[in-house]
C-alpha positions as CSV (number, residue, x, y, z in Angstrom):
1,X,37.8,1.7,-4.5
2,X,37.2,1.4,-7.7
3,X,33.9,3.0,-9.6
4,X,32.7,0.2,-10.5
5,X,32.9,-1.2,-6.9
6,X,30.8,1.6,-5.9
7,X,28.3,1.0,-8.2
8,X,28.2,-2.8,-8.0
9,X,28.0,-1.8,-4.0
10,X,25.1,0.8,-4.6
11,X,23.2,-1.6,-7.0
12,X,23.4,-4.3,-4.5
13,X,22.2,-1.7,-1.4
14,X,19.1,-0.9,-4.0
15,X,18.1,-4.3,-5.0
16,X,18.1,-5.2,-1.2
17,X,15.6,-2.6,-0.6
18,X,13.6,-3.8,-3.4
19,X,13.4,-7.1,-2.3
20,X,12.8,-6.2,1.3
21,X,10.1,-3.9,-0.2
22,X,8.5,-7.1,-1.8
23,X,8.7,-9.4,1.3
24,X,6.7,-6.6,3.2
25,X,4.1,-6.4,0.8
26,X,3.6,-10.3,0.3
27,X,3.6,-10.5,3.9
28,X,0.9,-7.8,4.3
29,X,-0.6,-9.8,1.2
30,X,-1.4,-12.7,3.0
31,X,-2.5,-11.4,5.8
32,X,-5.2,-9.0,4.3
33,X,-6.0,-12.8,1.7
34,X,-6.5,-14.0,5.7
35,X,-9.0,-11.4,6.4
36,X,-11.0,-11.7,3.4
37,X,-9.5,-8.4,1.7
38,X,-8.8,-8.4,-2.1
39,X,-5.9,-7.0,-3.6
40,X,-6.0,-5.1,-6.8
41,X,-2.5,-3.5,-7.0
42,X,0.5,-3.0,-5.3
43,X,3.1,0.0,-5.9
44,X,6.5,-0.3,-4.6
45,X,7.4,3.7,-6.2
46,X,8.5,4.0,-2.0
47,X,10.7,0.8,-1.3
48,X,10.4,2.1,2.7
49,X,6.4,1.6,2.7
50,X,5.2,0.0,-0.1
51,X,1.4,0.4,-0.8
52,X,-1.1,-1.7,-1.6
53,X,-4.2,-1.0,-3.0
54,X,-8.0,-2.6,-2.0
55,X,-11.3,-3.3,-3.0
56,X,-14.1,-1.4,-0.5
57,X,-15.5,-3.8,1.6
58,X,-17.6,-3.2,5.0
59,X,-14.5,-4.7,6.5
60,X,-13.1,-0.8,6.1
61,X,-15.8,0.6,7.1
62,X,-14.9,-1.5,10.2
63,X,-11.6,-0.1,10.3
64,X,-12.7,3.6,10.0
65,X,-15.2,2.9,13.1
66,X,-12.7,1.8,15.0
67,X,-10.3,4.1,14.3
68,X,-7.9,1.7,13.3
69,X,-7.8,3.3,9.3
70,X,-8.8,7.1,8.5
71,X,-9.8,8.7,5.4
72,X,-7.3,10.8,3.9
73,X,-8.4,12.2,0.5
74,X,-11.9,13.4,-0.2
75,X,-12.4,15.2,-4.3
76,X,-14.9,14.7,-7.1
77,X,-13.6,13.3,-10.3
78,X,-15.2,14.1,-13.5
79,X,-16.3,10.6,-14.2
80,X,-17.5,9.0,-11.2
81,X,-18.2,11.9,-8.8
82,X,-17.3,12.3,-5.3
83,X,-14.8,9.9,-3.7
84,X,-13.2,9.1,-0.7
85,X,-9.5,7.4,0.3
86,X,-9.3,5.5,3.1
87,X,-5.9,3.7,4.9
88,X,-4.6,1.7,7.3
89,X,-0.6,0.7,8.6
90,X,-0.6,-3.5,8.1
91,X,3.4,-4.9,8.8
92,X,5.0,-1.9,7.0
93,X,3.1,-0.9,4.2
94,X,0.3,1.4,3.8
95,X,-3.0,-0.4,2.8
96,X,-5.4,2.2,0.4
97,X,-9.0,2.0,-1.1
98,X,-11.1,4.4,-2.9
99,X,-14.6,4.4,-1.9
100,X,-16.4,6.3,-5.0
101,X,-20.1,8.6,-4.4
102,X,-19.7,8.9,-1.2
């Protein structure tokens, strides 16, 4: 096999990943759009479990009740003051929002 096989194979084996990434996260997309969640960002730096960020809502303060999301950061930033990160698992990727002075 050539090098340029390899690499033509390895480019194809990343790009596939990419775009599987992508399907996940518009999947997970329309189903937060569904439950009246708004999406401000999504980062695919982990092509396994893409993330996708959230505004607050009382929707995950819901979650947390439940115990279907947990908190998993808690810090003060200079600017805003104390903060909180919440998450939940939705259809592969990991939903996040940052809930600030709490």
């Amino acid at each position: 096999m050539s090098t340029t096989h390899l690499r033509t194979h390895s480019t194809r084996q990343v790009n596939a990943a990419v775009l599987d990434a992508t399907h996940k996260a518009a999947r997970a997309i329309e189903a937060l759009s569904e439950n009246g969640f708004t999406v401000t960002d999504v980062e695919l730096k982990s092509v396994s479990r893409p993330t996708i960020r959230i505004q607050t809502s009382g929707q995950c303060h819901t979650l947390i009740a439940k115990g279907e999301a947990v908190y998993f950061s808690f810090g003060k930033r200079e600017r805003v003051g104390q903060y909180r990160e919440g998450q939940f698992q939705l259809g592969g990727c990991r939903i996040v929002w940052t809930e600030i002075g709490n």
